[in-house]
C-alpha positions as CSV (number, residue, x, y, z in Angstrom):
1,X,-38.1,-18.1,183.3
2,X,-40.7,-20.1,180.8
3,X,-41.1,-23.6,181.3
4,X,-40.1,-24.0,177.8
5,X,-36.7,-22.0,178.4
6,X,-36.2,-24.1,181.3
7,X,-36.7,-27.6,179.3
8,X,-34.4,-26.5,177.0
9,X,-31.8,-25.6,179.3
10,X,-32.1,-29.2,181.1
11,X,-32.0,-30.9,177.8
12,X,-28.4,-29.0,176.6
13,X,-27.7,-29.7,180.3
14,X,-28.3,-33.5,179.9
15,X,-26.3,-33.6,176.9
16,X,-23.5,-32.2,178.3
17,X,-23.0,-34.4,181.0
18,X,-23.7,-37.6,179.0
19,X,-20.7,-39.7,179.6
20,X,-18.8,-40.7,176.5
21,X,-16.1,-43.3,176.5
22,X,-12.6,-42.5,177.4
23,X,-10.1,-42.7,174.4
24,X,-6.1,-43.0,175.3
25,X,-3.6,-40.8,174.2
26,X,-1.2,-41.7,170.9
27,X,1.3,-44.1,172.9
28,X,4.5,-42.6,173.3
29,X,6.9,-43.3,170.0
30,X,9.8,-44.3,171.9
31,X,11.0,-45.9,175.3
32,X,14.6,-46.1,176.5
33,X,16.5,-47.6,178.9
34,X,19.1,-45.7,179.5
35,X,22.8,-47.0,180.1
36,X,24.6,-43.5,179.9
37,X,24.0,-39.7,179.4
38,X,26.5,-37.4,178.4
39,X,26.0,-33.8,179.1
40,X,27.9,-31.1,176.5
41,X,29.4,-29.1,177.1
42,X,28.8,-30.2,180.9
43,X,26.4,-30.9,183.4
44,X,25.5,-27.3,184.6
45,X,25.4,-25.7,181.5
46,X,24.1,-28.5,179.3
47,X,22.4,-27.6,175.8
48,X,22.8,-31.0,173.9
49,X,22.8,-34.3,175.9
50,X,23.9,-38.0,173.9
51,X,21.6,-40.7,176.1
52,X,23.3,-44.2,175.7
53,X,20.8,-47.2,175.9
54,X,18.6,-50.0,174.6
55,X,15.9,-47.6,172.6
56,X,12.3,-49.6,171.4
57,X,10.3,-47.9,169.4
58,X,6.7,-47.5,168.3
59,X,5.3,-49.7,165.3
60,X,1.6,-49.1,164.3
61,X,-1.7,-47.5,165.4
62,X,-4.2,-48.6,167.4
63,X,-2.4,-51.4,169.2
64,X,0.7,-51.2,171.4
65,X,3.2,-52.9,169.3
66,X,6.9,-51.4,170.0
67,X,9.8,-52.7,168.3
68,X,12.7,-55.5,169.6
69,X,15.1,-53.1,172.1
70,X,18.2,-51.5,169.8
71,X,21.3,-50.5,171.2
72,X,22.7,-47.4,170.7
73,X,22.4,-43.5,171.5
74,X,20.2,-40.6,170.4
75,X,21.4,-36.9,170.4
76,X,19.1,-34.3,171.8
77,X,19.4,-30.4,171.4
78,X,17.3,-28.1,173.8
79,X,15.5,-25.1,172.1
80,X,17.0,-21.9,173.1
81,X,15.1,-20.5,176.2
82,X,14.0,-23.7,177.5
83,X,17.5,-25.1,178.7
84,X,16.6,-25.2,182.4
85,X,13.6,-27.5,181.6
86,X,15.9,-29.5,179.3
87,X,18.4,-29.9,181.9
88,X,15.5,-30.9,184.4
89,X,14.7,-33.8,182.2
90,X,18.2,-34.8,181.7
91,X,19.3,-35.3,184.6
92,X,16.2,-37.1,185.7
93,X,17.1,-39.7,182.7
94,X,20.9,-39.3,184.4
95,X,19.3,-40.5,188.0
96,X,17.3,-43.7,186.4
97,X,20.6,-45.2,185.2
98,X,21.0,-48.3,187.3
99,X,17.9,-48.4,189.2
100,X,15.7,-51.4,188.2
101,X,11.5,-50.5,187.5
């Protein structure tokens, strides 16, 4: 290997492993605090779930400003084919109801 070959190859090298700073994620659009979930038709065979709860809710980029907690209840529908991972996630919302953070 020429020495020039090899110079190059240490300088793309160096540049890969230069360390650039970390950015975070998009912060999530929504936090709740769930109160209640209902599962329809039922539990085992859910494909639509109504989560009860105090919702807040993303307000601008590039801060972390989320809005004042509404009350209420939002109605999710699992996409065909992925109801077992839908029904995962539900019923871990189910088993946070009543347990403080």
């Amino acid at each position: 290997m020429s020495a020039s070959l090899r110079l190059r190859m240490l300088a793309c090298a160096a540049l890969i492993t230069v360390a650039a700073p970390a950015h975070a994620s998009v912060p999530l659009s929504a936090f709740a605090v769930p109160s209640k979930v209902e599962f329809l038709p039922g539990q085992p065979t859910a494909t639509h779930v109504v989560i009860h709860g105090a919702f807040f809710f993303y307000t601008g980029m590039g801060n972390l400003n989320y809005s004042s907690p509404k009350c209420g209840y939002m109605y999710f529908t699992c996409k065909p084919g992925e109801e077992a991972m839908c029904r995962m996630q539900w019923n871990e919302i189910h088993q946070t109801i009543g347990k403080g953070s």
